[in-house]
C-alpha positions in Angstrom: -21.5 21.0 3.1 -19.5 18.3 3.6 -16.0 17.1 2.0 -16.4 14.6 -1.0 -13.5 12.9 -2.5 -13.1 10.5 -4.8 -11.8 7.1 -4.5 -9.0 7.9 -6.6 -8.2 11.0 -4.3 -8.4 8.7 -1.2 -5.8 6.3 -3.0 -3.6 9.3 -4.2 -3.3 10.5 -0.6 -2.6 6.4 0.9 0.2 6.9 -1.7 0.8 10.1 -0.5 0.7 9.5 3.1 1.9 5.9 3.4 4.4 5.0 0.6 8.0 6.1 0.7 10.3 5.7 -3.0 13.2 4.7 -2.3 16.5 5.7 -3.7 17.8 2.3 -5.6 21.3 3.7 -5.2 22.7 0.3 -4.6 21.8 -3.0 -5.7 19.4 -3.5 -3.0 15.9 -3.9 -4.3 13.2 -2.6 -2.0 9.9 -5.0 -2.3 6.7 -4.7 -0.6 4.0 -7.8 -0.9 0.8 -6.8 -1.7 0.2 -8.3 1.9 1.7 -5.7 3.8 0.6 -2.9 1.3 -2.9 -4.1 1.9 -2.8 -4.0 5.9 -1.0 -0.6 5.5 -4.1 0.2 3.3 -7.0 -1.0 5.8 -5.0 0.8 8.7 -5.1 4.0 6.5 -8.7 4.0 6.1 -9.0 3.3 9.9 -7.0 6.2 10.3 -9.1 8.4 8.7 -12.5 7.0 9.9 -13.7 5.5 6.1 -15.0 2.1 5.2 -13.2 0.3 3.0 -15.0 1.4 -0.2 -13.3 -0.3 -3.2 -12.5 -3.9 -4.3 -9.3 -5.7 -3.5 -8.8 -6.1 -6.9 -9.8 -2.7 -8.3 -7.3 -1.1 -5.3 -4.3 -3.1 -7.0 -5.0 -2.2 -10.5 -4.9 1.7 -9.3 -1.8 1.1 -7.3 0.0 -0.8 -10.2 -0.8 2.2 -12.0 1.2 4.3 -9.6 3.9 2.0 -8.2 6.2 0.0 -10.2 5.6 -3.8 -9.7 6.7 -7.5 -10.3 4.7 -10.6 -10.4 6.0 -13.1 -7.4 4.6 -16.7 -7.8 0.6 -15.6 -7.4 1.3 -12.9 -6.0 3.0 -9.0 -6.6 5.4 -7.1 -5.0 5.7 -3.0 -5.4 9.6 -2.4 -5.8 11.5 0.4 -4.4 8.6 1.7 -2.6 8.4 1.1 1.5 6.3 2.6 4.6 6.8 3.5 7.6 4.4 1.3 8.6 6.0 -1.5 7.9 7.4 -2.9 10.6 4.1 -2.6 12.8 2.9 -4.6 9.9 5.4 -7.4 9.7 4.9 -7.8 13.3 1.1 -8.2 13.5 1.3 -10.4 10.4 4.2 -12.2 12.5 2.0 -12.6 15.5 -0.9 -14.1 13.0 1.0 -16.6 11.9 
């Protein structure tokens, strides 16, 4: 019989798996863009062989429930969270650009 989870367990363990808290000891606020959070999401489901199977906007809804945000402009930012896929990401969004 095969595995089943739901798309909330698939987002719990890209939280899990891929998002770091920080420790806001200092007055340093840690900010990812929903940019880079979204790339590290796509590479997770690549990295475990699913297509993406939930809407951009229904993804950052559950994560705003998890991760504390801010409003930037148009966009969001999750604070004092960051990945350690992040600077594979700034690069290839780099190299886009």
């Amino acid at each position: 019989m095969p595995l089943v989870n739901t798309i909330e367990e698939i987002v719990d363990s890209f939280i899990n798996q891929c998002v770091e808290k920080t420790n806001n000891t200092s007055e340093t606020i840690y900010k990812l863009t929903w940019k880079n959070m979204h790339y590290i999401w796509k590479h997770f489901l690549s990295s475990i062989n699913v297509p993406n199977m939930i809407y951009t906007s229904n993804l950052k809804i559950y994560l705003k429930s998890k991760i504390q945000f801010i409003e930037e402009g148009n966009d969001m930012c999750f604070i004092n969270v960051t990945s350690k896929f992040l600077p594979a990401v700034s690069n290839f969004i780099s190299f886009w650009e």
